[in-house]
N, C-alpha and C positions, 0 to 999 in steps of 0.2 A: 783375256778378253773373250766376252760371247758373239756371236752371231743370230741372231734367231733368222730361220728359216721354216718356214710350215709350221710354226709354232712348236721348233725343237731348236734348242742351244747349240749351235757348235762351238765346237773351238775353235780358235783363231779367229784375224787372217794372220799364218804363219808365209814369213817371206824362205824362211828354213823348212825341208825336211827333216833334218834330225829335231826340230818341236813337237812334230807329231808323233804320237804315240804309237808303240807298235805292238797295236791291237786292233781286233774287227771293228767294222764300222761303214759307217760314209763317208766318203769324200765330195769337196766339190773346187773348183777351181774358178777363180774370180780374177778380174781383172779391173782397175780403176773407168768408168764410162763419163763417158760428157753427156751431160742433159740432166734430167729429172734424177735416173736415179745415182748412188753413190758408186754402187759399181756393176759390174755383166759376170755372167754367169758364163765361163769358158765349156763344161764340161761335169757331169756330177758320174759317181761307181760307186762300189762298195768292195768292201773285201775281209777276208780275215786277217788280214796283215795291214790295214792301212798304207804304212810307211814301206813295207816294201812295194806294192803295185802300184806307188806313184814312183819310186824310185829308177824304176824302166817299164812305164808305161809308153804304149804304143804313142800316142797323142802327145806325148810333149812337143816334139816341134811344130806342131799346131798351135797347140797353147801358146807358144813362144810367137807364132807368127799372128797370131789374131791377138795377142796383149800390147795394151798403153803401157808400155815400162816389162818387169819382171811381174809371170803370174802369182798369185798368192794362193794359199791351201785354208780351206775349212774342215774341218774334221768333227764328226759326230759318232760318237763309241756305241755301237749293238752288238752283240754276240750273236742276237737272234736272227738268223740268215732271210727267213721270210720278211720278219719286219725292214729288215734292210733293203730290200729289193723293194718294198712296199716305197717306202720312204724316197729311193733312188727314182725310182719309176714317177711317182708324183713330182719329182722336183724336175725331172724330164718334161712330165706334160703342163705343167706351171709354167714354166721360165725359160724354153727349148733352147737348152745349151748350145752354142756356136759348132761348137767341135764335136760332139755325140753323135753318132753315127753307131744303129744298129748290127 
């Protein structure tokens, strides 16, 4: 399944970690919303490991406390560290994630 976001594909929404690949990339974490749109935007990073820095991310029980049900994972694969942060950073000032905190 895709996701488009900023006009880039993710994968998922995975209800599993072990769906996400472990490789660089973005992350963003979503949650089902009431109203207009279909879901909220918990939280977006980046990493070179994807799958592990959601694994023990600081912010999980955040995520757990600000989600309708269990959070779900999008995943976007760059190696390129700049464009990632690029990418990260837009989807920051777009969508101001719940749980993000500099």
């Amino acid at each position: 399944m895709k996701t488009i976001i900023l006009n880039k594909e993710f994968e998922g929404p995975y209800l599993s970690l072990s769906d996400i690949k472990t490789k660089a990339g973005v992350f963003v974490v979503v949650t089902e919303a009431y109203g207009l749109s279909p879901c909220r935007i918990l939280d977006t990073g980046e990493s070179g490991n994807i799958r592990s820095m959601l694994s023990k991310h600081r912010r999980e029980s955040s995520w757990k406390k600000n989600s309708a049900g269990s959070p779900k994972f999008l995943a976007y694969y760059e190696q390129n560290t700049d464009l990632r942060r690029q990418l990260k950073n837009q989807i920051k000032r777009e969508f101001n994630p719940i749980c993000t905190y500099s």
